[in-house]
C-alpha positions as CSV (number, residue, x, y, z in Angstrom):
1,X,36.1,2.5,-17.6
2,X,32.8,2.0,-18.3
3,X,28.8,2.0,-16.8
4,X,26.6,-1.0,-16.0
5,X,28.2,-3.8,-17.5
6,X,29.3,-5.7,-14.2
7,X,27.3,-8.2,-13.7
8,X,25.2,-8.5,-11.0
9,X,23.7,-12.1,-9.3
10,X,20.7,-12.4,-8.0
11,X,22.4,-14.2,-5.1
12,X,23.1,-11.3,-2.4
13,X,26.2,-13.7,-0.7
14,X,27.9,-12.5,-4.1
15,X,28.3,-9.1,-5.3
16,X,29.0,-9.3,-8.3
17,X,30.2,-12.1,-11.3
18,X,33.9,-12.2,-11.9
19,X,35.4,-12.5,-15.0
20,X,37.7,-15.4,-15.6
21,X,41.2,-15.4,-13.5
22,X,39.7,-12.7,-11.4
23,X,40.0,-12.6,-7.9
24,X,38.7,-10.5,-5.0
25,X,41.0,-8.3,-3.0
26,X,40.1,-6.0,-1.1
27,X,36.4,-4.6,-0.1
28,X,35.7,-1.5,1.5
29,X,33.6,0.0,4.4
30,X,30.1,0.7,2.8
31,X,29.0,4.3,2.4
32,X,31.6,5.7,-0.4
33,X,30.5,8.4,-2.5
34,X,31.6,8.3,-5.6
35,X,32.0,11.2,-8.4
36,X,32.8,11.1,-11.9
37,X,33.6,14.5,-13.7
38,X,35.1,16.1,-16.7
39,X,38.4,17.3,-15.5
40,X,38.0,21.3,-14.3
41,X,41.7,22.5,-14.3
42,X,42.8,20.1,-17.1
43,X,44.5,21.9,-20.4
44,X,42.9,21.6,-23.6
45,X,38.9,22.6,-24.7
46,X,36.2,20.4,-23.7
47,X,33.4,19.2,-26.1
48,X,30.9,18.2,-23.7
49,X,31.0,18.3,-19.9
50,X,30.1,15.0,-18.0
51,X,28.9,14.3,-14.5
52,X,27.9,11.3,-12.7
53,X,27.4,11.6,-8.4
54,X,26.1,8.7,-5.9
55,X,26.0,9.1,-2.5
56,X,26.6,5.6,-1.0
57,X,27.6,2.9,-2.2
58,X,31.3,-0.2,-1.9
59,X,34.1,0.0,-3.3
60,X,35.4,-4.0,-4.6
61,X,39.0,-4.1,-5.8
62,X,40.2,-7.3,-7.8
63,X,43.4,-8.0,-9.5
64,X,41.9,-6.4,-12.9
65,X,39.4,-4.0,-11.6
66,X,38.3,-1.1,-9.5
67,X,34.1,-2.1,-8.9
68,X,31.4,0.1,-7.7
69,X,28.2,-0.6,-7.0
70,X,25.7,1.4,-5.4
71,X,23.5,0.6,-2.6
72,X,20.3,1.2,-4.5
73,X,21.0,0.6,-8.2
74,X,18.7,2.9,-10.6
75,X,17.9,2.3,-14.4
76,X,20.6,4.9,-15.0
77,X,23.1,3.6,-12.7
78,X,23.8,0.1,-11.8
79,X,27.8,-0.4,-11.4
80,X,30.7,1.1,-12.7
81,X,34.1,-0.6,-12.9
82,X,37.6,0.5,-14.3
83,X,40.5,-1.5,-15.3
84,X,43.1,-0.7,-12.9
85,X,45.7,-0.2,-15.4
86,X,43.3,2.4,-16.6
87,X,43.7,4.6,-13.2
88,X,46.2,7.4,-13.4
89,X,47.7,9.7,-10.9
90,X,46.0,8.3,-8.0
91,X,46.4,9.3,-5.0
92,X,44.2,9.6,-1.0
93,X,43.3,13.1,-0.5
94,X,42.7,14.6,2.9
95,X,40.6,17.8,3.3
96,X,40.5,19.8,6.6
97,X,36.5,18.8,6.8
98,X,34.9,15.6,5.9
99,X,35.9,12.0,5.3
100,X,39.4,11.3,3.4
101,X,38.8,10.6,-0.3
102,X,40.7,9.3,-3.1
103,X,41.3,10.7,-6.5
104,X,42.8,9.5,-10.0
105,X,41.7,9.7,-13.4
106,X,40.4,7.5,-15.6
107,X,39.9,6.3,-19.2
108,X,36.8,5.5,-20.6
109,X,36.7,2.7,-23.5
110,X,34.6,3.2,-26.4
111,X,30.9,1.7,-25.5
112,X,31.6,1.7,-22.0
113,X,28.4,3.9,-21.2
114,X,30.8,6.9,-20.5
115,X,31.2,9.6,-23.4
116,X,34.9,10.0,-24.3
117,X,35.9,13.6,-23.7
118,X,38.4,15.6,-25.9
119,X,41.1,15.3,-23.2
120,X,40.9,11.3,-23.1
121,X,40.1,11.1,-19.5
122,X,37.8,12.1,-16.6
123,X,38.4,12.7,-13.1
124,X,37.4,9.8,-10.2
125,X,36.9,10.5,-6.7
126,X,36.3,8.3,-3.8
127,X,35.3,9.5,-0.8
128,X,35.1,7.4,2.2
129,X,32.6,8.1,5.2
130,X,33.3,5.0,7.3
131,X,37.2,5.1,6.6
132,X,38.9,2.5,4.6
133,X,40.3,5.0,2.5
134,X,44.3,4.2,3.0
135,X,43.6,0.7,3.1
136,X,42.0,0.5,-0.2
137,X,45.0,3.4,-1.7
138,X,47.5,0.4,0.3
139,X,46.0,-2.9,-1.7
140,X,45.5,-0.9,-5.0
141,X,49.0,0.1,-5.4
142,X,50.7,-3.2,-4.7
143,X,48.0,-4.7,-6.9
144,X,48.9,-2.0,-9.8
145,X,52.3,-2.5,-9.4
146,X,52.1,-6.2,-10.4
147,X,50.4,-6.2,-12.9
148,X,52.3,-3.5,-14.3
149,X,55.3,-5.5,-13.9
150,X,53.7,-8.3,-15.6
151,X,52.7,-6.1,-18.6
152,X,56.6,-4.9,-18.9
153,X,57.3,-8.2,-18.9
154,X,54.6,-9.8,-21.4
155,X,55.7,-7.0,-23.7
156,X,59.8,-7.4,-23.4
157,X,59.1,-11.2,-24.1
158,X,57.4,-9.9,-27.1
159,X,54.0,-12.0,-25.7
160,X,50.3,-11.1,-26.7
161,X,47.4,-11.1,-24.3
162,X,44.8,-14.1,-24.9
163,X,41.2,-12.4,-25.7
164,X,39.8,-12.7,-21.9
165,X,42.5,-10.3,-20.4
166,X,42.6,-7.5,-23.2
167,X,42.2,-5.5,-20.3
168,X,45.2,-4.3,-18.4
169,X,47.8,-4.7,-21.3
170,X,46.5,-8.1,-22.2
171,X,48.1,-9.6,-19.2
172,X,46.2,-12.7,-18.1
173,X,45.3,-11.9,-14.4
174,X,45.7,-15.7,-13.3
175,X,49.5,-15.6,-13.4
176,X,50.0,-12.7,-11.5
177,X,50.9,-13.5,-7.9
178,X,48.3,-12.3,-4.9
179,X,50.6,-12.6,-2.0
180,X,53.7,-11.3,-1.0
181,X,56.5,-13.7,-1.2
182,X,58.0,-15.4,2.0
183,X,60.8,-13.4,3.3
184,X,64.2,-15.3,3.4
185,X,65.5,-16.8,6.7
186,X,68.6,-19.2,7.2
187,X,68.0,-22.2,9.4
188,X,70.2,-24.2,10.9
189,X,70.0,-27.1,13.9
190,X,73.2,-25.4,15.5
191,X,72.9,-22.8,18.0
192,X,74.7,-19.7,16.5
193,X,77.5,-18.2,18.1
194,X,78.6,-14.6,17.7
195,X,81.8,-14.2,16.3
196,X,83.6,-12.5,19.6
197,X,81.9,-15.4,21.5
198,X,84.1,-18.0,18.6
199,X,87.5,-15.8,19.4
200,X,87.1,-15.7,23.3
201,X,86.6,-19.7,23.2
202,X,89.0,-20.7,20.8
203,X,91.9,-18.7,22.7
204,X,92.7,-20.8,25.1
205,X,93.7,-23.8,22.5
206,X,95.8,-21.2,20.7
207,X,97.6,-20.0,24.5
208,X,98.3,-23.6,24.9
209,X,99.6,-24.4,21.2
210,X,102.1,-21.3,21.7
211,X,103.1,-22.4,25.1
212,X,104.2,-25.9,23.1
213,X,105.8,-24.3,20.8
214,X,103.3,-25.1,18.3
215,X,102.9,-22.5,15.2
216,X,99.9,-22.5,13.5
217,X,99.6,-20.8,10.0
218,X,97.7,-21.1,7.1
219,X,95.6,-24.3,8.4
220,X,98.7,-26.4,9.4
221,X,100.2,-27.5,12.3
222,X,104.2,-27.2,12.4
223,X,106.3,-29.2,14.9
224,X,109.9,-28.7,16.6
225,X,112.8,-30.3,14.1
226,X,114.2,-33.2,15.7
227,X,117.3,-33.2,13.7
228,X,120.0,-30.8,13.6
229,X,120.3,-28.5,10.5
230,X,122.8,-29.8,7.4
231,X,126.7,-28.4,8.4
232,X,126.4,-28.3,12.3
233,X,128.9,-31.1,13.7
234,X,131.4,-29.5,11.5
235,X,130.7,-26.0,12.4
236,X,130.6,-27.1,16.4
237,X,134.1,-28.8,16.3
238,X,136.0,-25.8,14.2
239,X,134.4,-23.8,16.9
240,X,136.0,-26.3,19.7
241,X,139.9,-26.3,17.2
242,X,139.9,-22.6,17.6
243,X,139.0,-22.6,21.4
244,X,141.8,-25.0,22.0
245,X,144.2,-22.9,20.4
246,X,143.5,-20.1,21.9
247,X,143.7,-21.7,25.4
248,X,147.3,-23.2,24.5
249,X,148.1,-19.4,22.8
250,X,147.5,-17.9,26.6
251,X,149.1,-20.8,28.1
252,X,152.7,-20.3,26.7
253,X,152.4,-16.0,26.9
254,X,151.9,-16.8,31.1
């Protein structure tokens, strides 16, 4: 975190300079308020208290930082940014008066303009008097998310950030993706058919097959034998020797 070292064009159609591989993301309703204090409620003994208030001013989120700048910059107070891996805890809040705000603390850096307070961090908040406030909570934690993802991975690969993204874990901004990934969907030329619909229409074929006396198993189609099985002609003329006997058998008893 740190005071008055964005830089600032003198074109007005740009608000501020980018750093390299950054890219704008999001930009807020004008007239946030934004506060900067040494945490109230945190444990621990403070050195020093710190305070810094503006009343108005837009809120410009990248994928590395968290920029404000006021609407009338002073010699004290020109722009403040934050790395956004450097946000903690964030969160919108909603009181039962006023305009919704959002909170998280923050680490300030050594020479960032900021005095670095016992505790290690001081709290941010946001508040938002034209709305905006759960659209810019929305973009922010998607945006946080990747490139925290990208900083697990850098550091399981056992990679090193190059000197223009020490920020963030020394991830290098330009890699990480800005939109969402297409979702998946199957095409096809064919008209799909339910699979009910595939039983009702294939039923009559198989009514007709077992009318035929067709079987049908495991993919193949079986037919009636047209020869008869091994032993039958002898079987058939024993049978006919014993019916003859017995017919000449009843003959003589009458």
């Amino acid at each position: 975190m740190s005071i008055n070292w964005v830089m600032t064009p003198n074109d007005s159609n740009t608000p501020f300079t980018p750093l390299p591989g950054e890219q704008l993301v999001h930009t807020t309703p004008k007239r946030v308020q934004l506060s900067i204090e040494t945490p109230k409620h945190y444990p621990g003994k403070q050195q020093k208290s710190y305070s810094l208030t503006h009343t108005n001013g837009q809120i410009f989120l990248t994928n590395s930082r968290v920029i404000y700048l006021p609407d009338k910059p002073t010699a004290d107070f020109k722009s403040f940014a934050s790395p956004i891996l450097s946000l903690h805890d964030s969160h919108v809040t909603m009181p039962w008066f006023g305009a919704n705000g959002w909170h998280a603390l923050v680490q300030p850096v050594p020479g960032g303009g900021i005095p670095i307070p016992s505790t290690g961090v001081l709290e941010l908040n946001l508040k938002f008097n034209d709305n905006g406030a759960f659209d810019f909570h929305t973009h922010y934690e998607r945006m946080r998310e990747r490139l925290q993802q990208a900083a697990e991975t850098q550091r399981a690969s056992g990679g090193a950030g190059t000197s223009r993204s020490a920020m963030n874990g020394g991830v290098d901004v330009s890699t990480v993706p800005l939109e969402d990934l297409p979702a998946y969907s199957e095409q096809s030329d064919a008209p799909l058919m339910a699979p009910t619909a595939m039983g009702i229409a294939q039923s009559p074929v198989l009514q007709q097959q077992r009318d035929s006396g067709v079987q049908m198993g495991h993919g193949s189609v079986t037919s009636p034998p047209n020869e008869p099985p091994p032993g039958y002609e002898e079987a058939q003329m024993a049978t006919l020797r014993d019916e003859a006997e017995w017919a000449s058998e009843r003959e003589r008893r009458s």
